[in-house]
C-alpha positions as CSV (number, residue, x, y, z in Angstrom):
1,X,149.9,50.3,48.3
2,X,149.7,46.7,48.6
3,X,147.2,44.8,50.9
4,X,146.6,41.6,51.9
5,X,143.4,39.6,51.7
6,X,142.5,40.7,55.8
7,X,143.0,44.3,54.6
8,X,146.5,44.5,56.2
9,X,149.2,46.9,54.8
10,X,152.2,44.9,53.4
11,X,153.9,47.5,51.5
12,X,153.3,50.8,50.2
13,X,155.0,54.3,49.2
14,X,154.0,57.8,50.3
15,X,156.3,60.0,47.5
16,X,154.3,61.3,44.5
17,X,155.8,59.9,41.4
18,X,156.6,56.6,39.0
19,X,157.5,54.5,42.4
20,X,156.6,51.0,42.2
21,X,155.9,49.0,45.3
22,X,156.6,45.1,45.1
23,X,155.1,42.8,48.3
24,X,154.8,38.9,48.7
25,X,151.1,37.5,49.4
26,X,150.7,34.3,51.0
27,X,147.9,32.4,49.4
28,X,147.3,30.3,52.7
29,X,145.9,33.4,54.1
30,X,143.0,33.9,51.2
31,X,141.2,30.5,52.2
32,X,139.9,32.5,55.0
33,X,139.4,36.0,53.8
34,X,135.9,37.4,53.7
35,X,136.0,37.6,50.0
36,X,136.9,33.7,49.2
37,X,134.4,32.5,51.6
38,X,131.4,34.8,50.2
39,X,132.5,33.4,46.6
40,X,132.8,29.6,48.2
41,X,129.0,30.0,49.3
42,X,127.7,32.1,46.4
43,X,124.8,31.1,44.5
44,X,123.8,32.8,41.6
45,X,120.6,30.5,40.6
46,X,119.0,32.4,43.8
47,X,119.9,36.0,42.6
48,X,118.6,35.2,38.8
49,X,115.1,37.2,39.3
50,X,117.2,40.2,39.8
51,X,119.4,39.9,36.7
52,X,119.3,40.7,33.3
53,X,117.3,44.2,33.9
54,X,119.9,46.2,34.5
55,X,120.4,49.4,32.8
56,X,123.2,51.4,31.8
57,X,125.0,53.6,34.4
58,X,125.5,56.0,31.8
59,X,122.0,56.9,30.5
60,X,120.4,56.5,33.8
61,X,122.4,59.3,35.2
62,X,122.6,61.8,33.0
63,X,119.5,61.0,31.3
64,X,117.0,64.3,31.1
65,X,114.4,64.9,33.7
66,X,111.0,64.9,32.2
């Protein structure tokens, strides 16, 4: 399946094997997308407090209970 930046369906294939699905996106229509705007406005200097501390999926999930 194939979707455009809005989330719309612009091609996809519903039989269970090696298909391959080809659709055209229009890059006129990503200036507006949710994703491209939250990007545009992003700023990471505000978000650097909550960096850097983060701790591997892995061990944190299966880590044994004390």
């Amino acid at each position: 399946m194939i979707l455009d930046a809005y989330g719309d369906i612009l091609a996809e294939n519903w039989k269970a094997g090696d298909d391959m699905v080809i659709a055209n996106l229009e890059a006129k229509h990503r200036d507006m997308s949710t994703g491209h705007q939250w990007i545009k406005t992003h700023r990471p200097e505000l978000h650097e407090a909550l960096t850097g501390n983060e701790e591997d999926v892995k061990k944190v999930r299966f880590a044994k209970k004390p």
